[in-house]
Every structure is written in C-alpha cells, then in structure tokens.
DSSP file (Angstrom, degrees, kcal/mol; ACC not computed):
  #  RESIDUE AA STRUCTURE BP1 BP2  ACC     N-H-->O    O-->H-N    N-H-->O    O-->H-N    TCO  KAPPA ALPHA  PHI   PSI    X-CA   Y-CA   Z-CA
    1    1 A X              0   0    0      0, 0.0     2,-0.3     0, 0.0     0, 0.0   0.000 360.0 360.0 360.0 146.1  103.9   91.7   84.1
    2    2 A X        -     0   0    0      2,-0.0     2,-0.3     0, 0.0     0, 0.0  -0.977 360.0 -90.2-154.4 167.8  101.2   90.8   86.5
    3    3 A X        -     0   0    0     -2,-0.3     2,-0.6     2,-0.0     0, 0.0  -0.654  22.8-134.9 -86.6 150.9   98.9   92.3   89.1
    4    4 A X        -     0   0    0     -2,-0.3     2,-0.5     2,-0.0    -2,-0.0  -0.949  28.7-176.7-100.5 117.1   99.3   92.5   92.9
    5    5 A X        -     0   0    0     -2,-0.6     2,-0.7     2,-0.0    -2,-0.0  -0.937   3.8-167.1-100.4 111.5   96.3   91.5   94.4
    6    6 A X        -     0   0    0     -2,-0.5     2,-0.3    70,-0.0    -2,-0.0  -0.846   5.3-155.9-140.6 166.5   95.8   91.6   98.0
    7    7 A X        -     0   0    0     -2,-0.7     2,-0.5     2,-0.0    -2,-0.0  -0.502   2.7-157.2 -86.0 113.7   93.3   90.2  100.3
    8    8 A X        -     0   0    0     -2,-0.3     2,-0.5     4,-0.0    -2,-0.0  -0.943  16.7-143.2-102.0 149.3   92.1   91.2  103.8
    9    9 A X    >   -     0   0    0     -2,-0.5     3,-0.7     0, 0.0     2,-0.0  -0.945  15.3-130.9-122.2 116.8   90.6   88.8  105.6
   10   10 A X  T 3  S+     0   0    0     -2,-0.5    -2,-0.0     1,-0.2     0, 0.0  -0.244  84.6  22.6 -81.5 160.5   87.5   90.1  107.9
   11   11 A X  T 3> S+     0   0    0      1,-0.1     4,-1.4     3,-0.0     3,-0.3   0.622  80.4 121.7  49.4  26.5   87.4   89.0  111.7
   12   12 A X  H <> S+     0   0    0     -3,-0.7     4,-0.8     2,-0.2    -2,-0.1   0.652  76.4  47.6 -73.7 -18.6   90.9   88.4  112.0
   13   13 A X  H  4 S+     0   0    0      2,-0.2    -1,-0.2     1,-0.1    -3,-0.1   0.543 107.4  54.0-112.4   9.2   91.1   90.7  114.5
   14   14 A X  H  > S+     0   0    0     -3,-0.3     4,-3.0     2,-0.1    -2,-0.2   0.651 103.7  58.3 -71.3 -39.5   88.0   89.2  116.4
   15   15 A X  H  X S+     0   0    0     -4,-1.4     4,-3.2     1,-0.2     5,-0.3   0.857 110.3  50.8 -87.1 -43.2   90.0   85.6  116.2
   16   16 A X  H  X S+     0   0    0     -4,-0.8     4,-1.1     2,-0.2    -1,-0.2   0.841  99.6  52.9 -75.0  -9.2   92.8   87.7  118.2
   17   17 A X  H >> S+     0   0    0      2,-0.2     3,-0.8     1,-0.1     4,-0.7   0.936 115.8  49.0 -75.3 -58.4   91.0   89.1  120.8
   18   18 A X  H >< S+     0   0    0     -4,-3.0     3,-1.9     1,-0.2    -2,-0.2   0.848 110.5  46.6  -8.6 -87.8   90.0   85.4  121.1
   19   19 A X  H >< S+     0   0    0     -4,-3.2     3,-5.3     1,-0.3    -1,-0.2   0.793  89.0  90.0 -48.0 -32.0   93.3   83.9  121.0
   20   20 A X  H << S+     0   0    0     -4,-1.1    -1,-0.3    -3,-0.8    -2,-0.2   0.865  78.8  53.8 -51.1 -31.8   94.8   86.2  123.3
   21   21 A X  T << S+     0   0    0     -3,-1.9    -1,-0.3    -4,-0.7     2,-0.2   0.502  93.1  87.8 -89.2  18.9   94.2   84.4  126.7
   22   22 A X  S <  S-     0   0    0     -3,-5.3     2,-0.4     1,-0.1     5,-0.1  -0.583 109.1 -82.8 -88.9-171.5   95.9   81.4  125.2
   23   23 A X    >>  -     0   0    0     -2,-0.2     3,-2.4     1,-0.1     4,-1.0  -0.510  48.4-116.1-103.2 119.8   99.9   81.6  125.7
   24   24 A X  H 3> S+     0   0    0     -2,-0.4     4,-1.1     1,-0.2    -1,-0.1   0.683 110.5  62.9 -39.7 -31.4  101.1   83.9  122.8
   25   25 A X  H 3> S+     0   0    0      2,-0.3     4,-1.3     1,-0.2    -1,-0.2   0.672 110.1  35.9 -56.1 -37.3  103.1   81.2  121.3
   26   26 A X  H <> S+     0   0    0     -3,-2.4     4,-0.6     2,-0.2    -2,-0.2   0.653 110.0  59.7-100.0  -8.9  100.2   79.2  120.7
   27   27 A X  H >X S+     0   0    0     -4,-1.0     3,-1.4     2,-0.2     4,-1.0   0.935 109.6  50.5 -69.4 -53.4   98.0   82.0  119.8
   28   28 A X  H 3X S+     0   0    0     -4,-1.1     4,-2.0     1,-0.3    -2,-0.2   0.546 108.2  50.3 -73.7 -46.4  100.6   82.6  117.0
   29   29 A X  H 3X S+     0   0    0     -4,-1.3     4,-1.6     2,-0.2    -1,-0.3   0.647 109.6  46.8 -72.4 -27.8  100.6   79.4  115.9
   30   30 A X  H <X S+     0   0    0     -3,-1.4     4,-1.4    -4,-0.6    -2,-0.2   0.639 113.1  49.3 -83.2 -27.2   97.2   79.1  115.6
   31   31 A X  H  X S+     0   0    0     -4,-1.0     4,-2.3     2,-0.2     3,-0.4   0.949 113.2  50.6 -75.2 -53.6   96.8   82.3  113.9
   32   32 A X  H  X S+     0   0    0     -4,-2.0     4,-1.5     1,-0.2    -2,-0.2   0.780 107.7  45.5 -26.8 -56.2   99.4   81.4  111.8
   33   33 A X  H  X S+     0   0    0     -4,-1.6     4,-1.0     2,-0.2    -1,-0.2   0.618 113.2  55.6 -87.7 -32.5   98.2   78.0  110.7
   34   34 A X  H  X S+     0   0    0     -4,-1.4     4,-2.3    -3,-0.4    -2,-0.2   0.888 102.0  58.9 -63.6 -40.6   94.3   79.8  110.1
   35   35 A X  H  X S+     0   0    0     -4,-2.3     4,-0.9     1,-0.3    -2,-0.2   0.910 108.6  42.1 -68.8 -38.2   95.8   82.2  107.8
   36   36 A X  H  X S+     0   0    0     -4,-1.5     4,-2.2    -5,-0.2    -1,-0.3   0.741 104.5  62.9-101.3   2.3   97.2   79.4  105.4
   37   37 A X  H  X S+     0   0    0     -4,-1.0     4,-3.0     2,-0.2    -2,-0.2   0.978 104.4  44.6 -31.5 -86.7   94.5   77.5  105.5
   38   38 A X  H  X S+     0   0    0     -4,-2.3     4,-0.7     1,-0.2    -2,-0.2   0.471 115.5  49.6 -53.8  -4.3   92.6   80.3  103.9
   39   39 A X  H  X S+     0   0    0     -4,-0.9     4,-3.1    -5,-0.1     5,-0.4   0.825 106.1  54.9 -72.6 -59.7   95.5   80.8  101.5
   40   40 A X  H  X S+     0   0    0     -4,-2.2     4,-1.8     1,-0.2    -2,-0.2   0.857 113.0  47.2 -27.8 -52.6   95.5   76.8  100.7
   41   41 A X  H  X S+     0   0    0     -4,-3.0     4,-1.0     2,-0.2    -1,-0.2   0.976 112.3  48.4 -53.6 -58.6   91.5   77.4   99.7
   42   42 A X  H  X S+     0   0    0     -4,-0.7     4,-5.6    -3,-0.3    -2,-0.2   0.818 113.8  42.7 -24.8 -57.4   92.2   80.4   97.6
   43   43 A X  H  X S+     0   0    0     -4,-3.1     4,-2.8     1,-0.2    -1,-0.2   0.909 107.8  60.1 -78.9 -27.3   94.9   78.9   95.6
   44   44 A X  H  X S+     0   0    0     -4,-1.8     4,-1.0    -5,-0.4    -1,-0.2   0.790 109.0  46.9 -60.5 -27.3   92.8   75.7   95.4
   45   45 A X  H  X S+     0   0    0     -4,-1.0     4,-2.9     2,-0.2     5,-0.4   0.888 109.6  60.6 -64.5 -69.1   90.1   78.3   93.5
   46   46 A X  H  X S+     0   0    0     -4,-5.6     4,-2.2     2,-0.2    -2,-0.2   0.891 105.1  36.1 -43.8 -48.9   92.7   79.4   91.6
   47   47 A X  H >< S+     0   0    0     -4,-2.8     3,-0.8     1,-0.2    -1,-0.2   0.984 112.2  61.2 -81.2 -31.2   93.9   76.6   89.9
   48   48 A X  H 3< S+     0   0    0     -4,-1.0    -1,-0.2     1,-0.3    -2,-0.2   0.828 120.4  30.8 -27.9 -52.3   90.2   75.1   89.4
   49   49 A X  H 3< S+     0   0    0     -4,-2.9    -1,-0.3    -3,-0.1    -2,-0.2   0.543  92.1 112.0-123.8  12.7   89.4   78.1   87.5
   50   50 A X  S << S-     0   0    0     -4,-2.2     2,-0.1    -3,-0.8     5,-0.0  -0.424  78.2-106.5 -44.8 132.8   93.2   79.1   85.8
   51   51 A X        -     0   0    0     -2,-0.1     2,-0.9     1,-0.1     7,-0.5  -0.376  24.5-141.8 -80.7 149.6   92.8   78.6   82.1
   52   52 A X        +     0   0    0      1,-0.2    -1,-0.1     2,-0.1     0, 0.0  -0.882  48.6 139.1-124.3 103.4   94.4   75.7   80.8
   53   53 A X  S    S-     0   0    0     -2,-0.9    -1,-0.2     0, 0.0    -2,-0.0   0.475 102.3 -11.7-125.2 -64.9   95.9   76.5   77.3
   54   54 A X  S    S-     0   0    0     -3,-0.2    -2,-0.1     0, 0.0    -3,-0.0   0.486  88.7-115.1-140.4  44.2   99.0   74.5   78.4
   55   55 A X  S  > S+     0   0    0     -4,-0.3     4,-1.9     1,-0.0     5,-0.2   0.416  85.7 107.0  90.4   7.1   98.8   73.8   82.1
   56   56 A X  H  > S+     0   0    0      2,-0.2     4,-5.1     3,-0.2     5,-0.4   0.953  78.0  50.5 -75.3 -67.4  102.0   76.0   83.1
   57   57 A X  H >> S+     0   0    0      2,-0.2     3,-2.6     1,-0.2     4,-1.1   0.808 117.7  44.8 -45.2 -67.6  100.2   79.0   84.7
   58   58 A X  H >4 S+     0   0    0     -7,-0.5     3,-2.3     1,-0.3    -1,-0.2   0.808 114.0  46.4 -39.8 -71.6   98.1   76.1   86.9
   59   59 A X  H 3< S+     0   0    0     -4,-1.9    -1,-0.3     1,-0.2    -2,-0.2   0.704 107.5  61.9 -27.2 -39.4  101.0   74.1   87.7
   60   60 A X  H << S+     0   0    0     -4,-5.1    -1,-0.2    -3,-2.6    -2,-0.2   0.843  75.8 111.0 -58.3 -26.2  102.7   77.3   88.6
   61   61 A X    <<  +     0   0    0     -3,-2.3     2,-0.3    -4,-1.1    18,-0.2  -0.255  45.3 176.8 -59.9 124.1  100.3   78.3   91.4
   62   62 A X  E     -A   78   0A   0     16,-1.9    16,-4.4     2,-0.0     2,-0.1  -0.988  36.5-136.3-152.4 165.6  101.9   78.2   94.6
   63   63 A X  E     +A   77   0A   0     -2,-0.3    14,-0.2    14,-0.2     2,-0.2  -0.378  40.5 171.7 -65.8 163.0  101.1   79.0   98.6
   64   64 A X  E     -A   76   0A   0     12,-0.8    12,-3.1    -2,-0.1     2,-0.6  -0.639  27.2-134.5 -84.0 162.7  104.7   81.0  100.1
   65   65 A X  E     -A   75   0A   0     10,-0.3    10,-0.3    -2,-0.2     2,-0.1  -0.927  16.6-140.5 -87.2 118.6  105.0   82.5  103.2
   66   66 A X        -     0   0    0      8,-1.4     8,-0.3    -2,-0.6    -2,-0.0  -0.456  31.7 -95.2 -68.5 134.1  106.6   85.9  103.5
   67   67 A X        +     0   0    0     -2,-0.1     2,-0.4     6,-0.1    -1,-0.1  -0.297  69.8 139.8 -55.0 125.6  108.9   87.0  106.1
   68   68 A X        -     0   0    0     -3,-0.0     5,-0.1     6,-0.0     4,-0.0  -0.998  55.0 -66.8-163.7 161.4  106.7   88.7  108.6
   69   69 A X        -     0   0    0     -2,-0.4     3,-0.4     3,-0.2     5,-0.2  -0.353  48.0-119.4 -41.1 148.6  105.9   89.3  112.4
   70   70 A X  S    S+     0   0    0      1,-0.2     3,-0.5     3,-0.1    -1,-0.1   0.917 114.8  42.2 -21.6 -69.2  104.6   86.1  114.5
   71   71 A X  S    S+     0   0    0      1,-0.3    -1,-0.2   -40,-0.1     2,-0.2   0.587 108.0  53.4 -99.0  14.3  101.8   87.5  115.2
   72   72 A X  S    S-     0   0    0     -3,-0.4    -1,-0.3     2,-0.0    -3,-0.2  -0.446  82.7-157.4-128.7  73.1  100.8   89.3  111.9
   73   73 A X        -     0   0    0     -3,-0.5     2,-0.5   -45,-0.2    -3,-0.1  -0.287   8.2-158.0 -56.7 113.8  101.1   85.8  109.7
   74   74 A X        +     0   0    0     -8,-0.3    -8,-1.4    -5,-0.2     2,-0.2  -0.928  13.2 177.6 -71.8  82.8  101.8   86.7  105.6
   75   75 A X  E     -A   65   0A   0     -2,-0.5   -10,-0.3   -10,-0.3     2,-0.3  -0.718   8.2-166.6 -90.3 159.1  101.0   84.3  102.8
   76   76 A X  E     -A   64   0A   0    -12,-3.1   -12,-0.8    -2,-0.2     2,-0.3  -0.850  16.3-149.5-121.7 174.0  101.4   84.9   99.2
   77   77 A X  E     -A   63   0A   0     -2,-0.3     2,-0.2   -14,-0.2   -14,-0.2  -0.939  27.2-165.3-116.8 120.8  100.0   82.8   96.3
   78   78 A X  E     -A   62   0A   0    -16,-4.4   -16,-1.9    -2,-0.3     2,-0.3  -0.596   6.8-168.5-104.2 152.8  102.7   83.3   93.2
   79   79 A X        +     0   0    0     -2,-0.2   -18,-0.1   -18,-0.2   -22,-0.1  -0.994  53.1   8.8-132.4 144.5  101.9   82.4   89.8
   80   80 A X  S    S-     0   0    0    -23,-0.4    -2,-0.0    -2,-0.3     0, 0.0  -0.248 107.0  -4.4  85.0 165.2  104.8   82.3   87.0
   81   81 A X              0   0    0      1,-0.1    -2,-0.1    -3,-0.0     0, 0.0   0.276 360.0 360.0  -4.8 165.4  108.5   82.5   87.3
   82   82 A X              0   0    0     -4,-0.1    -1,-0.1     0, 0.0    -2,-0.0   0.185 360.0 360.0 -69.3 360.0  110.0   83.3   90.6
C-alpha cells in the first residue's frame, strides 16, 4: 500500500498562453519536455532524501510518462513494484 500523491504545478497555464503562437507541435513539445524536467528534479529530491535501510525503495524511484493528451503532458514518479 502506498499513497497517491499529486502535484500541480503553478503557471503552467501562463507558459501556454506563451507557447501558443509557436506552431502547436512545438508548443507541445516544449511543454512536454518542461513538465519532465520538473519531474526529473522531484524524483532527484526523492531519492536524496528516501531512507536507505537497504537501498531498494531509492533504487526503485523512477520518472514514467502516462498516456495522456499532447498538450496536457503526465509524468508519474513510481516507487516499488510495478
């Protein structure tokens, strides 16, 4: 058992009004590619401060992406089992 924690990330919908007068494809991408950045940091917090009794839960942490619209980009960070 574990918790679902999730995250909103403020001015993400400032950073589209932005993107929008680039070509939607590349707005997508770019949105895309911010959004797992700021997972990549997160999980980088996480294992820096996951408790280390024997290294599984750290070693478990990992980025995914979720199946999700283009322009509404998903990441997850899983810890444990699949």
């Amino acid at each position: 058992m574990g918790a679902n924690n999730t995250f909103t990330i403020e001015g993400i919908d400032e950073v589209r009004a932005m993107l929008k007068d680039v070509a939607p494809r590349e707005a997508n991408n770019i949105m895309r590619a911010t959004i797992r950045a700021i997972t990549v940091s997160i999980n980088k917090d996480a294992k820096a401060n996951a408790p280390v009794d024997s290294g599984a839960m750290k070693a478990s942490l990992k980025v995914r992406s979720r199946k999700s619209k283009p322009d509404n980009p998903i990441f997850e960070i899983w810890a444990g089992a699949k």
